[in-house]
N, C-alpha and C positions, 0 to 999 in steps of 0.2 A: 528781171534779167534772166535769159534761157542760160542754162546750164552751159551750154556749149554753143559760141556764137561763130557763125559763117561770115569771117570777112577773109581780107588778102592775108593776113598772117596764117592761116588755117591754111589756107592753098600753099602757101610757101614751108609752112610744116608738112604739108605732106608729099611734096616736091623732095622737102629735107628726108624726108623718111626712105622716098625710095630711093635714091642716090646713096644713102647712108648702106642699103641694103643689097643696092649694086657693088660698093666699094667692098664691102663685107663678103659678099659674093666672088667678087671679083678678083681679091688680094688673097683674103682669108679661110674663105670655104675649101681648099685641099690641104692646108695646114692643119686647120683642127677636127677635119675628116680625117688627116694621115694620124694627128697623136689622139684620137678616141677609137677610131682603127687599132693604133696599137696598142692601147688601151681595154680595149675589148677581148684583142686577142693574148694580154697577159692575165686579164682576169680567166680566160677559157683554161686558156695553158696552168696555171693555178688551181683551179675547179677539177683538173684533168689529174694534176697531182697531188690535190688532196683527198680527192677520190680513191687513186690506187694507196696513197699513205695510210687510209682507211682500214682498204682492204687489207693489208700488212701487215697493222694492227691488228685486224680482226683474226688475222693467220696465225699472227704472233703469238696471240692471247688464248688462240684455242691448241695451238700447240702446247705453251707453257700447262693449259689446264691439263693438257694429258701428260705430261711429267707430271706434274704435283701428284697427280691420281695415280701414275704408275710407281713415284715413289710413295707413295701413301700403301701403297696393294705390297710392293717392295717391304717395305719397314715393318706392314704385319707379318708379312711372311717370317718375316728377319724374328720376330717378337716372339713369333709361336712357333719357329724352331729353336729357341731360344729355352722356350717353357717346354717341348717333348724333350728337349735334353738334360736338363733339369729334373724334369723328372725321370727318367732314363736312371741316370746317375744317383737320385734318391733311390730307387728299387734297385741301383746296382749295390749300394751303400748297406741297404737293409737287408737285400742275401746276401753276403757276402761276411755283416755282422750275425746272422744266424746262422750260416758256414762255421765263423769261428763258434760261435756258443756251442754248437753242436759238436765240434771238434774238441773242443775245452771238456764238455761233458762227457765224449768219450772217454778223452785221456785223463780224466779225474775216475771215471768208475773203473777202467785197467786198470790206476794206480791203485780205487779200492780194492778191488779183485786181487793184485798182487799181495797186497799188504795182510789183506785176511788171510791170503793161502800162504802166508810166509809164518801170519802167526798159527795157522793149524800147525804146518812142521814143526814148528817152535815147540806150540804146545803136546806134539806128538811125541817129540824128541824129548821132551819134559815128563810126558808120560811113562817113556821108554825107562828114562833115567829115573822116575822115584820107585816105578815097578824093578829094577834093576835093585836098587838099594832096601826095598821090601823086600825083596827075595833072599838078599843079604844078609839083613837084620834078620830074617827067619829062620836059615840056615844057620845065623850063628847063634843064637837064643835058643833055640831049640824049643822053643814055645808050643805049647799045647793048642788042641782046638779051641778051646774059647780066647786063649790070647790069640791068638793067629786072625780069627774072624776082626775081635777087636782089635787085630793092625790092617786089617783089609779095610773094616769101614773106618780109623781113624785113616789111611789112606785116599779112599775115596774123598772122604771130608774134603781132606787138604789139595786134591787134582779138582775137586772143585770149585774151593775157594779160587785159585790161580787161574780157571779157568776163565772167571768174570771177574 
């Protein structure tokens, strides 16, 4: 038996076929021409704006990268005037305490200068006064040259001693 047999059924199926294909043609060919038509043109109109949403994004995202990067350049900036001031203010810190030391050291060695040359007068005025009281005790002892010498050097002795 052939696979495909030629009687009146086969004529009449192919009778069915085109009539089916007029009817289809006939009723339904500007129907679903007009919705794959408009079909067509919602896929285009779609394709059209995910294209430019793309490009948007792509605008987007290279903008945003150049903030990031310009506050990136920003924040160093910020960081390392950050660190010249810093140190700015540690060397203003460190002259300023060898300012004072330097000042302190002054008015420590005028104090020592005063206070030595307060004790010369001191010890001047001390000298004045025991030679004042040796002359005294001289004149009124009435002492010889050997006592005399020996009240000058036990004198000296004693402005010695006082003196350190």
């Amino acid at each position: 038996m052939p696979i495909i047999s030629i009687d009146s059924t086969f004529f009449w199926q192919i009778i069915n076929f085109f009539l089916l294909l007029f009817i289809v043609k006939k009723y339904f060919k500007e129907p679903i021409s007009k919705i794959i038509n408009e079909r067509k043109q919602k896929i285009e109109a779609e394709l059209v704006e995910a294209t430019k949403n793309k490009k948007e994004a792509e605008q987007l995202l290279k903008e945003a990268e150049t903030q990031i990067n310009s506050s990136r350049k920003e924040a160093t900036e910020i960081v390392k005037a950050a660190q010249r001031k810093a140190e700015e203010e540690a060397h203003n810190l460190i002259k300023e305490a060898r300012e004072n030391r330097e000042n302190i050291l002054k008015t420590t060695e005028l104090e020592i200068t005063k206070i030595k040359n307060d004790a010369k007068e001191e010890l001047g005025r001390e000298v004045k006064n025991l030679a004042a009281e040796l002359a005294e005790k001289i004149i009124k002892e009435k002492v010889d040259d050997a006592q005399e010498i020996s009240l000058i050097d036990k004198f000296i002795a004693e402005v010695g001693e006082d003196k350190w």
